[in-house]
N, C-alpha and C positions, 0 to 999 in steps of 0.2 A: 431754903430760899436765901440769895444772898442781900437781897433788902428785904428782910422782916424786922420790922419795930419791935425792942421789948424796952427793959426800964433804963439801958445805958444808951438808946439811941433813939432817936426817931427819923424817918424820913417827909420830905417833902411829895406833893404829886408828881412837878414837874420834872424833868431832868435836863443836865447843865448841857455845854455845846460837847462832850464828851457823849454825852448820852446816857449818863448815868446819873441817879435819883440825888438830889442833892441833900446834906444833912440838913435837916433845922434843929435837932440840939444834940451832944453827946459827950458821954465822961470823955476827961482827958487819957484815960487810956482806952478808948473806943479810939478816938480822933488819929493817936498814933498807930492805933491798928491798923487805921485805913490807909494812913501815909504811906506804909511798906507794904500793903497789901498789893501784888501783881494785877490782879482780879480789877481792881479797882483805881486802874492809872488814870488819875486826871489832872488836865493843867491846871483847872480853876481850883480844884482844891487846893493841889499843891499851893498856889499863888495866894489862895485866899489865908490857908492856913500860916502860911510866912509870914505873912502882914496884919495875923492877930494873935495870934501864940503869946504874946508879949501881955496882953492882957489879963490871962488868966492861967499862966507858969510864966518862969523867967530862962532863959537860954539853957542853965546848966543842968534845971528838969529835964528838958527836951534832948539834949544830949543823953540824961542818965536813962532817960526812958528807952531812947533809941539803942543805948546800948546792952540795958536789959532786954528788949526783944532779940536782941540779933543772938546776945549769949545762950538764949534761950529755947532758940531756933536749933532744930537738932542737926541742920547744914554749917553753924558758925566756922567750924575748925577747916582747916584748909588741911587737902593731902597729896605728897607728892608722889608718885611712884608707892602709896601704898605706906608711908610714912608722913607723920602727925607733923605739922610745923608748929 
């Protein structure tokens, strides 16, 4: 299920103008899972999240995080014709 509550996230009842559950609390790497999550495009969070991140990490987490997920993502490498860039 892709809203199930366990102890890094929890959801609210209602859902945003997306139509997806909105978070009431979650670790900061839940928070950026969700950010790059496809599954789960929405503009308030994106919005909401810009405009609190500052809070509770400071800019160059948010970057290191985002670049750990993507490294870590087994699509990161780009290929051209069959060769590695």
């Amino acid at each position: 299920m892709l809203y199930k509550d366990d102890s890094s996230i929890k959801y609210c009842k209602s859902l945003n103008s997306c139509k997806v559950p909105q978070i009431r609390y979650a670790s900061v790497e839940k928070l950026i899972e969700r950010l790059t999550d496809l599954r789960f495009l929405s503009i308030d969070f994106l919005n909401t999240f810009l405009l609190t991140y500052r809070v509770f990490m400071d800019p160059f987490a948010v970057l290191n995080a985002l670049r750990d997920l993507y490294e870590s993502s087994p699509k990161h490498s780009l290929e051209f014709d069959g060769e590695r860039r």
